[in-house]
C-alpha positions as CSV (number, residue, x, y, z in Angstrom):
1,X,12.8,-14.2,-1.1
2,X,10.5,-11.1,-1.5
3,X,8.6,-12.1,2.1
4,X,11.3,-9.1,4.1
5,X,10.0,-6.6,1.5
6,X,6.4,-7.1,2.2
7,X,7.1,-5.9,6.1
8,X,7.6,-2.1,6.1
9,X,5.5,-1.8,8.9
10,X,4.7,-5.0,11.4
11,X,3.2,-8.2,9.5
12,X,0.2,-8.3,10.4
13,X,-0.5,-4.4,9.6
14,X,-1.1,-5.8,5.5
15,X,-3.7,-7.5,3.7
16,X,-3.5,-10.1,1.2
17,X,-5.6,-10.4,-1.3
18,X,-5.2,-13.9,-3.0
19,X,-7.1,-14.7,-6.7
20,X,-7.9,-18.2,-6.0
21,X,-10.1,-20.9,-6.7
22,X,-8.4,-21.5,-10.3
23,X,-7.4,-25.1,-9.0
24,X,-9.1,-24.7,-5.4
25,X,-6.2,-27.1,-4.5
26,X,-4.1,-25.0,-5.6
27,X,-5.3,-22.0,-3.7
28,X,-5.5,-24.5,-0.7
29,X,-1.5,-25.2,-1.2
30,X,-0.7,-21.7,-1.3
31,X,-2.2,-20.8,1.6
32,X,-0.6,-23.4,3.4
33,X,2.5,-22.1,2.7
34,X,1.9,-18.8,3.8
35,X,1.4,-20.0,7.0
36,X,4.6,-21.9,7.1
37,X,6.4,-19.5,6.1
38,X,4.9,-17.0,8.7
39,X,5.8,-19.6,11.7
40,X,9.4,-20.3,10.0
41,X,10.5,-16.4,9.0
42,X,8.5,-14.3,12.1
43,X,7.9,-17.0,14.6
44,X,4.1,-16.6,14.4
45,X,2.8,-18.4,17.4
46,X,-0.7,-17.5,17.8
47,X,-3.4,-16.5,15.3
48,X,-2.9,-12.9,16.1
49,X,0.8,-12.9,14.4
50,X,-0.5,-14.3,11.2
51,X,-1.2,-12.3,8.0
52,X,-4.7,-10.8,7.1
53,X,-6.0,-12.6,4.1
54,X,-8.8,-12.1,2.1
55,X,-9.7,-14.9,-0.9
56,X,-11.6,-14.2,-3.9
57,X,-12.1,-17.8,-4.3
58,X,-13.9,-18.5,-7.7
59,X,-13.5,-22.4,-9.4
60,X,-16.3,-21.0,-12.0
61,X,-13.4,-19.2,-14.3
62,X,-13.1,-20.8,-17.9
63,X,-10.7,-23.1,-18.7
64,X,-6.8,-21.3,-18.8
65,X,-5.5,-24.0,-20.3
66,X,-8.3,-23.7,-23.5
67,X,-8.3,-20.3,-23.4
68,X,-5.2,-20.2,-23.7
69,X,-5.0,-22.5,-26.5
70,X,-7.6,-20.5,-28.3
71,X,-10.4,-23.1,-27.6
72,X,-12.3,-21.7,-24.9
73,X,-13.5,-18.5,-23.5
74,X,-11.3,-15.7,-22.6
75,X,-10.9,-16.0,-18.8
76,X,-9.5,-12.8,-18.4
77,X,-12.7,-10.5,-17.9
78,X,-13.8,-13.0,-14.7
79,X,-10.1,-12.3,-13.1
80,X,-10.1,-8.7,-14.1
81,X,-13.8,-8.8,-12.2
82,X,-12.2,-10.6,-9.3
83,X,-9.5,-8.4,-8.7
84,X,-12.1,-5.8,-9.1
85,X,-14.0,-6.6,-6.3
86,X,-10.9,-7.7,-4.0
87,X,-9.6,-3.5,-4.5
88,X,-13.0,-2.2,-4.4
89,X,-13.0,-3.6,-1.1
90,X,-10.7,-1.1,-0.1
91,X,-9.7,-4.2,2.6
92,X,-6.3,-5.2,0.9
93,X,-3.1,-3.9,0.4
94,X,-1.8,-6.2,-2.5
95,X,-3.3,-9.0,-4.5
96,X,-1.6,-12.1,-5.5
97,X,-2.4,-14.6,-7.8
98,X,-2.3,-18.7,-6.8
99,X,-2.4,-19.8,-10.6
100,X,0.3,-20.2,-12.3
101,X,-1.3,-20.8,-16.3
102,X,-3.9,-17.7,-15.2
103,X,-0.2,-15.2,-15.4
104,X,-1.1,-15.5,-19.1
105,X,-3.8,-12.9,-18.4
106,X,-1.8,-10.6,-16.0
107,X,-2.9,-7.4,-18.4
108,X,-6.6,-8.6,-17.6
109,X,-5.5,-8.1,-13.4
110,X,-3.7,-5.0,-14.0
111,X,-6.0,-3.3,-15.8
């Protein structure tokens, strides 16, 4: 997996920023996982070893699925806004996205 190329310094010296909230579940699951995978791959013991994370958690996006279909609204602009604000910040290092319909709009995050 990518996790070994994320540590070119020690774990905890990046930020995460996580797009989330497009099935809060979902965003829920993911972190989860990251903390799993923290304890299994760097023995994280204590809070201190963990990862910093900052969520941009936002349910309120439009529909992917309909937007996608060409039903609903675009839901683009409202994750171009979100990663916006995570980079605006200045707090994180890298953002990732825990949706995986909302990839459809990955020019929208780039941008």
């Amino acid at each position: 997996e990518n996790w070994e190329k994320l540590t070119s310094k020690r774990l905890t010296d990046k930020t995460v920023g996580i797009l989330g909230g497009l099935g809060p579940e979902a965003t829920v699951h993911f972190l989860s996982r990251i903390l799993a995978r923290t304890v299994d791959l760097y023995h994280a013991s204590i809070d201190q070893q963990h990862i910093p994370i900052i969520i941009q958690h936002n349910p309120t996006v439009p529909n992917r699925n309909d937007a996608i279909d060409g039903v609903g609204t675009n839901c683009g602009p409202h994750l171009r806004d979100m990663t916006s604000s995570l980079v605006k910040s200045g707090a994180v290092d890298f953002i990732v996205l825990a949706c995986n319909t909302a990839h459809a709009f990955q020019s929208y995050i780039e941008e």
